[in-house]
C-alpha positions as CSV (number, residue, x, y, z in Angstrom):
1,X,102.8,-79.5,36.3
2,X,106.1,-79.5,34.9
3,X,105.9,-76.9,32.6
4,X,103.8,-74.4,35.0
5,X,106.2,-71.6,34.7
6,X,104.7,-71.2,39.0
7,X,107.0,-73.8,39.5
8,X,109.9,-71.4,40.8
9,X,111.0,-69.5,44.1
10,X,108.6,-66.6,44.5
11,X,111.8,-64.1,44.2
12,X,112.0,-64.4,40.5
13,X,108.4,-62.9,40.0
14,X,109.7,-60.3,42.6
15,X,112.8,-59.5,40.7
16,X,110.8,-59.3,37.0
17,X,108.6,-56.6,38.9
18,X,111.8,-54.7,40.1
19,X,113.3,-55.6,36.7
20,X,109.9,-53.8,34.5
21,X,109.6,-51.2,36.9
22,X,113.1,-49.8,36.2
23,X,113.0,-50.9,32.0
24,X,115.6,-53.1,32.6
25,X,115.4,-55.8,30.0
26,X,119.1,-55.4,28.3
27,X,120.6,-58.7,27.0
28,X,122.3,-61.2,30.4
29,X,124.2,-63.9,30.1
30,X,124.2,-66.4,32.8
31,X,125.8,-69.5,33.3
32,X,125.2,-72.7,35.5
33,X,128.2,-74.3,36.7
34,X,128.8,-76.4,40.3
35,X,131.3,-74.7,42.5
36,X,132.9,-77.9,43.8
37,X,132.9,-81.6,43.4
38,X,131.3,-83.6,46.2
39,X,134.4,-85.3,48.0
40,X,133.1,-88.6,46.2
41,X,133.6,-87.6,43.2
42,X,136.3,-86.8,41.0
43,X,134.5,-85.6,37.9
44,X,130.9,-84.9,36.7
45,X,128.6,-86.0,33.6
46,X,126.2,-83.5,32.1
47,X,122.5,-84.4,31.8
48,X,119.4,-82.9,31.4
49,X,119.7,-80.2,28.3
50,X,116.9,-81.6,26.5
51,X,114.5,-81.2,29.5
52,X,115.5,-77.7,29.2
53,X,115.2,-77.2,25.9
54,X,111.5,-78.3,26.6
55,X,111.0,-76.4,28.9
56,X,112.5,-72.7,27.4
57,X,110.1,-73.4,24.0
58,X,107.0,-74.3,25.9
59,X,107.8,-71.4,28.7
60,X,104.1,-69.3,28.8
61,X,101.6,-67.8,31.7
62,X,98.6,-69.4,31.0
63,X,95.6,-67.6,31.9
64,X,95.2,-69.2,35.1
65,X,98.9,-69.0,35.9
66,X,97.9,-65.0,35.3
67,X,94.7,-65.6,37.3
68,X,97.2,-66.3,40.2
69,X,99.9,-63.6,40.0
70,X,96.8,-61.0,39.1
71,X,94.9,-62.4,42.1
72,X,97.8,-62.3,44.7
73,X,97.9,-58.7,45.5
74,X,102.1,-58.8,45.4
75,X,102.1,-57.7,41.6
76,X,101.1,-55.1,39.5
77,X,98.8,-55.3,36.3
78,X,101.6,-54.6,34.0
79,X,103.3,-57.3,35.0
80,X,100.7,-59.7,34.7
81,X,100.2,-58.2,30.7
82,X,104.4,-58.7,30.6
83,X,103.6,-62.2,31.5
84,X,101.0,-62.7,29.1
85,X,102.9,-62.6,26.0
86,X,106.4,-63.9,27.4
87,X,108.1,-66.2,25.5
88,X,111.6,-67.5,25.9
89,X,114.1,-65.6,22.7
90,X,117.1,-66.1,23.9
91,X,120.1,-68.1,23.2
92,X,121.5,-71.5,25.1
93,X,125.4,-73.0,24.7
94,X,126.1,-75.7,26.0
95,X,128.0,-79.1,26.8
96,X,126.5,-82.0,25.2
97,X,124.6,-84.5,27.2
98,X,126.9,-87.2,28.2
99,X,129.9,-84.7,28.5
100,X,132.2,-85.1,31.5
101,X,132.9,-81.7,33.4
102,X,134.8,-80.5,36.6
103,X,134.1,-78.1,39.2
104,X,133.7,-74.5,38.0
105,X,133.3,-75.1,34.4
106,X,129.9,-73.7,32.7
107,X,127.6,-76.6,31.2
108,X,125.0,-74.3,29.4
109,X,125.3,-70.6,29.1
110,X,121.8,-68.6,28.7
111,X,121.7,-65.4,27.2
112,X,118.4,-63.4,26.9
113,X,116.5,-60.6,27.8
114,X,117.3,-59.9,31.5
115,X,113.6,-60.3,32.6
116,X,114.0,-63.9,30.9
117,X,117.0,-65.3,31.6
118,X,116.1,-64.4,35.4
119,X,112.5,-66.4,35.5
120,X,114.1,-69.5,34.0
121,X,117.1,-69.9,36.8
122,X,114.8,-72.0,39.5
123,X,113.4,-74.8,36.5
124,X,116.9,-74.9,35.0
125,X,118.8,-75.6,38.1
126,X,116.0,-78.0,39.7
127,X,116.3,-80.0,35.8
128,X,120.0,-80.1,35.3
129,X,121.5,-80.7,38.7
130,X,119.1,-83.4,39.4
131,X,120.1,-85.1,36.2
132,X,123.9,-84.3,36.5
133,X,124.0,-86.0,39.6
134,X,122.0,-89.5,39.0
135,X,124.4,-89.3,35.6
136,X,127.9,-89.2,37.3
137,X,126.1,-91.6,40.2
138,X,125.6,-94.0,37.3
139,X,129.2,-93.2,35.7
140,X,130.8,-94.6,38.3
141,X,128.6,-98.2,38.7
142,X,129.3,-98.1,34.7
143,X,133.4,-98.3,35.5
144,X,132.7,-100.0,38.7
145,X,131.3,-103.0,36.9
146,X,133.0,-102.8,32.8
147,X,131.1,-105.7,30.5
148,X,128.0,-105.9,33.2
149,X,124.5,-105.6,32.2
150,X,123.0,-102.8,34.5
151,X,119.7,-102.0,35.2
152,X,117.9,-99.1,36.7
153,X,115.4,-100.3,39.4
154,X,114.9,-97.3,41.1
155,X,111.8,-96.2,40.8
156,X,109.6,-97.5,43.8
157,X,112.5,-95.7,46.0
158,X,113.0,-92.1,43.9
159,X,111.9,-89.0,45.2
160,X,109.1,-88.5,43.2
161,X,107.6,-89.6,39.6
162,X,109.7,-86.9,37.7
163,X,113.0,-88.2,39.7
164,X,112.3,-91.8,39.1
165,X,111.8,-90.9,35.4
166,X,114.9,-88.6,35.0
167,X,117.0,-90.9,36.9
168,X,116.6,-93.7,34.0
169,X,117.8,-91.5,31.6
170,X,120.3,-90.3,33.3
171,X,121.7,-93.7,33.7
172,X,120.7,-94.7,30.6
173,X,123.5,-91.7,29.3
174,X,125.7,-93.2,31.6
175,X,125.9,-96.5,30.6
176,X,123.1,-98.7,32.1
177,X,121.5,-101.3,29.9
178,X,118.1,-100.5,30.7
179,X,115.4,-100.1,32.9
180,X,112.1,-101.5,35.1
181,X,110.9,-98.1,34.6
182,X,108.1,-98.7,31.9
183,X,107.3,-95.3,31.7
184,X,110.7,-94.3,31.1
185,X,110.8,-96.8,28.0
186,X,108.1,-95.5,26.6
187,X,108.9,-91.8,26.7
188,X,112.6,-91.9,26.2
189,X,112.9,-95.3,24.1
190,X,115.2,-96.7,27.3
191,X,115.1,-100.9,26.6
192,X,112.9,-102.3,29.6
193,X,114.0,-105.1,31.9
194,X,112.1,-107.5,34.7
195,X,112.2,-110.1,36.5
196,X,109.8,-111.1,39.4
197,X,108.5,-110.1,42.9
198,X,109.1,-112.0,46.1
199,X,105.0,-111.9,46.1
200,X,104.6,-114.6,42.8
201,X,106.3,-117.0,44.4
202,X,105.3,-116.2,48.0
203,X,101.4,-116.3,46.1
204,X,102.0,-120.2,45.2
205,X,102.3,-123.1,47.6
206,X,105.7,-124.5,46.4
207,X,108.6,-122.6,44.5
208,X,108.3,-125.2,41.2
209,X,104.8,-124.3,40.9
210,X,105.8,-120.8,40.7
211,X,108.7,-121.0,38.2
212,X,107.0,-123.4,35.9
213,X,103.7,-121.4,36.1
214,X,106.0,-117.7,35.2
215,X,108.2,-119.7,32.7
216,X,104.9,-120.8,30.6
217,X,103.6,-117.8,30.7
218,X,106.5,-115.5,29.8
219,X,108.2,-117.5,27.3
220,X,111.1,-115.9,26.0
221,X,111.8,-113.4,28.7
222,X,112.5,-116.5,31.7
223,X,114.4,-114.5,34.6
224,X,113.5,-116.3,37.8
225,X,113.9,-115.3,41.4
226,X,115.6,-117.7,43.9
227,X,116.1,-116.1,47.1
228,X,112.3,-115.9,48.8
229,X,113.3,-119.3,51.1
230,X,116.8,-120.9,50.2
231,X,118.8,-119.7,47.5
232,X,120.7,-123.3,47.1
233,X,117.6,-125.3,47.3
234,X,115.8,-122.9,44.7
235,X,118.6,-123.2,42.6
236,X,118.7,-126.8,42.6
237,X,115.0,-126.8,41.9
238,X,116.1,-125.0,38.5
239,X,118.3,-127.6,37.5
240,X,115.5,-130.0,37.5
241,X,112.8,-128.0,36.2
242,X,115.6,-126.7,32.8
243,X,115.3,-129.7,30.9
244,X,111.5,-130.1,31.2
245,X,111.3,-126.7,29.9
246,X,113.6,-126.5,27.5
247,X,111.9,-129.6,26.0
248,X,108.7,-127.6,26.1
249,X,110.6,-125.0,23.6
250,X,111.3,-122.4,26.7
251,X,114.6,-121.1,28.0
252,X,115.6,-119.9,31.3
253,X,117.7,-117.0,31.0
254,X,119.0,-116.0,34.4
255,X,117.7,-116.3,37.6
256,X,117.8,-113.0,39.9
257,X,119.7,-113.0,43.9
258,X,118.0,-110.2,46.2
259,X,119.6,-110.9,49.6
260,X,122.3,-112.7,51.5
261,X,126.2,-113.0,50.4
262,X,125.6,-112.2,47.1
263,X,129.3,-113.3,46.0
264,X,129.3,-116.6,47.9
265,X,125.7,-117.5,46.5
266,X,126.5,-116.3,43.5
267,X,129.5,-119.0,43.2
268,X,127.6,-121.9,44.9
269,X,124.8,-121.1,42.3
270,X,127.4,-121.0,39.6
271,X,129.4,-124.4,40.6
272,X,125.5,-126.0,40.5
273,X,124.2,-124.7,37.1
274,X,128.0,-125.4,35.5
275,X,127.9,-129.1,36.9
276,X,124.3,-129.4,35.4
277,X,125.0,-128.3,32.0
278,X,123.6,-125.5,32.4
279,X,126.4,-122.8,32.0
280,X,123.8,-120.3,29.7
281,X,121.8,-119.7,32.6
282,X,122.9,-116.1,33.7
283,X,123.0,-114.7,37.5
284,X,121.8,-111.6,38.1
285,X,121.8,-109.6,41.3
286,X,119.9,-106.9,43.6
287,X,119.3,-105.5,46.7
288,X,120.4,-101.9,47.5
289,X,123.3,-102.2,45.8
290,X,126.1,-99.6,44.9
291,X,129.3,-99.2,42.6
292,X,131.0,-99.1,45.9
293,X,129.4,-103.0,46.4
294,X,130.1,-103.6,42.8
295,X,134.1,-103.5,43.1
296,X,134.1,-105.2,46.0
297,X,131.7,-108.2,44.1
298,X,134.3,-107.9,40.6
299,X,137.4,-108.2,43.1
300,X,135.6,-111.0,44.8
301,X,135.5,-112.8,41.4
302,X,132.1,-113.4,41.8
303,X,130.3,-115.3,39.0
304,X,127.5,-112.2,38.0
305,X,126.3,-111.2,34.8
306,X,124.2,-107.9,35.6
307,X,123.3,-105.4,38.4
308,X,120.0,-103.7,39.4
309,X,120.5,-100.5,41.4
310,X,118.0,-98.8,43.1
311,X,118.1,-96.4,46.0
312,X,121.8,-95.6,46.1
313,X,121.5,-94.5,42.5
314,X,118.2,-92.7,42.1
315,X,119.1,-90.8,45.2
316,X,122.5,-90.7,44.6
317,X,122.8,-91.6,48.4
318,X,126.6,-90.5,49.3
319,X,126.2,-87.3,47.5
320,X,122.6,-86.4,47.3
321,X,123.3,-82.9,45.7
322,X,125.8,-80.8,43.8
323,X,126.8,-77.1,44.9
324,X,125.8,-75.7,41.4
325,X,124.8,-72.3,40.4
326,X,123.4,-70.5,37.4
327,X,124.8,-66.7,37.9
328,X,124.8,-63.8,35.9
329,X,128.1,-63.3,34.1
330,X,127.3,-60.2,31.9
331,X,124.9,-57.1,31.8
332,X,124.3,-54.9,28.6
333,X,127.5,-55.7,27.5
334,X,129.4,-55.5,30.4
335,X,130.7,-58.7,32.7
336,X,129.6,-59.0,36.4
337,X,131.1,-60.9,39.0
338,X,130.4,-62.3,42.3
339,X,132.9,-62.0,45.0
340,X,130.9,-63.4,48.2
341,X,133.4,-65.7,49.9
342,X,133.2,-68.9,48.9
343,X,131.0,-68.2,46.1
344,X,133.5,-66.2,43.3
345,X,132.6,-66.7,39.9
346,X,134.7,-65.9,36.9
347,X,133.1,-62.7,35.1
348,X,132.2,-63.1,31.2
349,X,131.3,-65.8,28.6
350,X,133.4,-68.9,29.1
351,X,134.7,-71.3,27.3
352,X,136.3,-74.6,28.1
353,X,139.0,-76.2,25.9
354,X,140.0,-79.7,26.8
355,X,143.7,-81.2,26.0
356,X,144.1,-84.7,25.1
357,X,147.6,-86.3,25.6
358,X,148.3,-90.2,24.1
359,X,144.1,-90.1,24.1
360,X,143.4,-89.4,27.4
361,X,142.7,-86.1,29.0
362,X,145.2,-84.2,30.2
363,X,143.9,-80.7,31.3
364,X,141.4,-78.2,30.7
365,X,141.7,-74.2,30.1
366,X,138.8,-72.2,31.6
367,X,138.6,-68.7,29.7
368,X,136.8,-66.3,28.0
369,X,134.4,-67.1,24.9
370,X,136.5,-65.1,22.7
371,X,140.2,-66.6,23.5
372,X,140.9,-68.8,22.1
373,X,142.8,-72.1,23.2
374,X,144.6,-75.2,21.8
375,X,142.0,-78.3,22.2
376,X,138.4,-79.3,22.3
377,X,136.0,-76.8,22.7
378,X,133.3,-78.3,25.0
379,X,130.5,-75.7,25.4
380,X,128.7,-75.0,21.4
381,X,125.8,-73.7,20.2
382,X,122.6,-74.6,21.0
383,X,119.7,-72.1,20.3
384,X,119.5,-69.1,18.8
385,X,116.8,-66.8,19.2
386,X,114.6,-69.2,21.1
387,X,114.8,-71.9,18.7
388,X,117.0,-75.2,18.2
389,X,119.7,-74.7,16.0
390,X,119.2,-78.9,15.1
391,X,116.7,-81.6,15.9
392,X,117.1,-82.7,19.2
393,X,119.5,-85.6,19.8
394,X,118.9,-88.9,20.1
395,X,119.6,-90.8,23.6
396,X,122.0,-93.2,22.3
397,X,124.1,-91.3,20.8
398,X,124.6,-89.1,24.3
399,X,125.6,-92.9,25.5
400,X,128.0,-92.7,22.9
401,X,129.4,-89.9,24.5
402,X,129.3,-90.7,27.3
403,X,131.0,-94.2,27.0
404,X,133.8,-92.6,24.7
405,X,134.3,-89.9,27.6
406,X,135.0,-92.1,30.0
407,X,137.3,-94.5,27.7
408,X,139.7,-91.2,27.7
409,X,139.5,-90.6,31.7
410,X,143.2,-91.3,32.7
411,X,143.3,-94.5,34.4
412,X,143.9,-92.5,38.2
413,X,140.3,-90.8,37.5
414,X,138.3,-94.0,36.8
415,X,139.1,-95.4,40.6
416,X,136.6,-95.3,43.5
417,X,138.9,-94.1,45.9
418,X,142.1,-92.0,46.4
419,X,140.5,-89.5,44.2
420,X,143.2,-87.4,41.8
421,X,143.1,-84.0,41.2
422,X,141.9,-83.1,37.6
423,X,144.2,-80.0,36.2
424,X,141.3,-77.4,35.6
425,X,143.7,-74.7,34.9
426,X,142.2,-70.6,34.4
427,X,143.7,-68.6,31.9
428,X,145.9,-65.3,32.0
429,X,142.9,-63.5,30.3
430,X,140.2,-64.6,32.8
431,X,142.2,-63.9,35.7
432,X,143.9,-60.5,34.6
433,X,139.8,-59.7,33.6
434,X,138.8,-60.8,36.8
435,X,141.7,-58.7,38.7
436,X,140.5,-55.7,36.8
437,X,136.9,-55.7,38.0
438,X,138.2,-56.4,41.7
439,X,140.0,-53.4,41.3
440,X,137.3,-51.3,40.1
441,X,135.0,-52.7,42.7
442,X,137.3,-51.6,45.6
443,X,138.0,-48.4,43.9
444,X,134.1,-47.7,43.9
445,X,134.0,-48.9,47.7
446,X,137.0,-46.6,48.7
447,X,135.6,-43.7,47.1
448,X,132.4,-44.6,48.8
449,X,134.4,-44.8,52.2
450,X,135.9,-41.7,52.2
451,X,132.8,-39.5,50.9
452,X,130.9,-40.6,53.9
453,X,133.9,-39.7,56.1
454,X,134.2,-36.0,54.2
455,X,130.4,-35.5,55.3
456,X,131.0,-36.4,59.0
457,X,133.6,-33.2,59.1
C-alpha cells in the first residue's frame, strides 16, 4: 500500500496530463522546507530520507494502478503509456537524518524531469513531515530527561500502523533507548523493551502469584508492574519475594509505575527497596507522559531510571503538524518563486551553511547552491540519476547525529520554555535574486495593466 504510487492527491495525475499535453518535461528543482516553527518549538530534527529513498527507486504504475487511471475516464491513453514506463531519474540533496534544521531551510532538494518531480510531492511530504515531527517531539524528551532510558510505547495509541512504525524510528534517531514496538525492531534493528499488562496480574488471584509466576517464566528480562491495587503494598511484596528469587538464580530488574504521583511513589518505592538492600532494583515509569512531565519529575528529584512515552509522542500532541512545503524553485534553468502572502519562498537551489562558535552553533546563512559561505554545509548529495550515491545508512549512526547535534545547541535552545530565537540569517545574493524576480514580476503585471487599459480607449 505504501508504495502504490495512487497514494497521492488526485491533482498530481491532473497536472502530469496538463504537463504531457503541453511537452513540458524540462528539468525542476523543488525543495521541501517548513515555513515556521510551531510556537513549541525552537528547532527541528530531520527524519524520514530513507523512506524516501524507498520510495523514489521502487516508484512504478503497476498494471492495475494503470487499470485504474485507464478505467477512470479523467485521463487520456497517452498518459496511462507515460505511466507505464515511469521511473524516478532524478537527483535528491539532502540533510542527513538526525540533522537539526530551522524554519525555512530546505531538508532535501529534488531535481528531475518536471512530470516526476511533480507526482512524488504528496508521498514525500506525507513521509518526511510525519517523521520530522515525532523526531523533534522525541528531541526534546531526550534533553528533557539526559542519562534516562526512554522507551517508545506508542503504538496501541498512533494514528495508524505506518505512524506507529515511523514514530519508533524517529525516536529511536532522537535518542530513545528502544522500543515495545516488535515490528519496528525487527525492520529497523530498534532494541525492544517490555514489561507487563495490568491484565497478568489482574488474571491471578493475588499479586505474588503473579510476579513469581512472570519472574519464572521470563528469567533474565524481570520488569514487574506495581501499580494495579497499591503501589506501596506491591512494592513491599517485592522486597519479600527478591531474595527467594534471587536464590532461585533470577533477578528483578525494575519494576514499572503507571498511575498516581509518579514522583512521590517513585521516592516511597525508592526509600523501601534502598532500606531492603535492594538498591539494583530500577523504577521505571508510564502513563501518558511528556518531556513537559519529564522536567517537572527531574526537578522533583524523583528517584527514576527510564520513561515510556506514548500518545504525546507518537502524536506529537501539542504540535500535531508542521507548516512544511515542497515547492518548485527552478524551471529549465530558470528560478521560480512564490509570492502568495504568507507563503514566499526564496527562488533557486539553496544551500545552508552553519557557524559554530566555542562548539556550539551560532548562526546559519540561507543562500544559493553556488555561493559559497564560511561553515558547515548541511544539505549534500544524495542521488544522482535515480540511484544512491552510497549504501544506505545505518540507524545508529543518524543517533549519532543526532545526539552530537544537540550536544552543540546553545544552552538557551535546549530549554522547554522561553524559547530563543535561532539567527537564520539570508544572504545578500538570495535576497538581491529574489528582489530581481519581484521586480520582473511587477513589471510583467504593469505592462499587463496598462495593455488592457489601451484596449478600453
Amino acid at each position: 500500500l505504501t508504495q502504490n504510487p495512487l497514494l497521492t492527491d488526485l491533482y498530481q495525475l491532473t497536472m502530469l496530463q496538463a504537463y504531457l499535453e503541453h511537452d513540458m518535461a524540462e528539468r525542476a528543482v523543488f525543495e521541501f522546507f517548513v515555513r515556521r516553527l510551531p510556537g513549541s518549538r525552537g528547532f527541528l530534527v530531520a527524519a524520514g530520507l530513507e523512506q524516501v529513498l524507498t520510495f523514489l527507486e521502487q516508484l512504478r504504475f503497476e498494471e492495475e494502478e494503470l487499470e485504474w487511471v485507464r478505467s477512470s475516464g479523467r485521463f487520456s491513453n497517452e498518459l496511462v503509456n507515460a505511466l507505464s514506463t515511469l521511473r524516478f531519474t532524478g537527483d535528491v540533496d539532502a540533510m542527513p537524518e538526525g540533522t537539526i534544521f530551522f524554519a525555512n531551510e530546505p531538508i532535501l532538494r529534488v531535481t528531475a524531469p518536471l512530470p516526476q518531480a511533480q507526482l512524488i510531492e504528496t508521498r514525500l511530504i506525507n513521509i518526511l513531515h510525519f517523521q520530522t515531527l515525532i523526531a523533534s517531539k522525541a528531541a526534546r524528551a531526550t534533553l528533557a530527561a539526559p542519562g534516562k532510558s526512554l522507551i517508545d510505547f506508542g503504538l496501541r495509541r498512533a494514528h495508524g500502523a505506518e505512524a506507529g512504525l515511523y514514530a519508533a524510528r524517529a525516536a529511536y534517531i532522537a535518542g530513545f533507548t528502544g522500543t515495545s514496538n516488535v515490528l519496528a525492531s525487527v525492520q529497523f534493528g530498534i532494541p525492544a523493551f517490555d514489561t507487563m499488562g495490568h491484565s497478568f496480574i489482574q488474571a491471578h488471584d493475588t499479586e505474588e502469584e503473579a510476579f513469581e509466576r512472570f519472574a519464572t517464566v521470563h528469567r533474565k528480562n524481570v520488569t514487574l508492574l506495581i501499580d494495579t491495587y497499591n503501589v506501596q503494598a506491591a512494592a513491599r511484596k517485592i522486597v519479600a519475594l527478591a531474595p527467594r528469587l534471587k536464590a532461585d538464580g533470577i533477578t528483578i530488574l525494575a519494576v514499572r509505575i503507571d498511575s498516581g504521583d509518579l514522583a512521590e511513589q517513585s521516592k516511597i518505592v525508592r526509600r523501601l527497596f534502598d532500606a531492603a538492600g535492594l538498591r539494583d532494583i530500577g523504577i521505571f515509569v508510564s502513563g501518558n507522559l511528556d518531556e513537559i512531565m519529564l522536567r517537572e519529575l527531574h526537578a522533583q528529584r524523583a528517584p527514576i531510571n527510564g520513561f515510556g512515552l506514548g500518545a504525546h509522542l507518537d502524536t506529537s500532541s501539542d504540535a500535531p503538524f508542521l507548516d512544511c512545503a515542497y515547492k518548485i524553485q527552478e524551471y529549465n534553468g530558470r528560478p521560480r518563486r512564490k509570492r502568495s502572502v504568507g507563503k514566499e519562498t526564496w527562488p533557486g537551489r539553496k544551500q545552508v551553511y552553519r557557524q559554530y562558535a566555542r562548539g556550539l552553533m551560532a548562526g546559519d546563512m540561507l543562500t544559493n547552491e553556488d555561493d559559497v559561505q564560511d561553515g558547515e554545509a548541511l544539505i549534500r548529495p544524495i542521488m544522482r540519476n535515480g540511484r544512491r550515491m552510497a549504501l544506505p545508512e545505518k540507524l545508529d549512526a543518524m543517533r549519532e547525529r543526532c545526539a552530537h547535534e544537540l550536544s552543540t545547541l546553545p544552552p538557551r535552545m535546549r530549554t522547554l520554555y522561553n524559547l530563543a530565537q535561532y539567527p537564520v540569517t539570508v544572504s545578500p545574493v538570495l535576497q538581491e535574486l529574489a528582489k530581481r524576480m519581484d521586480e520582473e514580476t511587477s513589471g510583467a503585471k504593469q505592462e499587463e495593466k496598462t495593455e488592457k487599459a489601451d484596449s478600453v480607449y
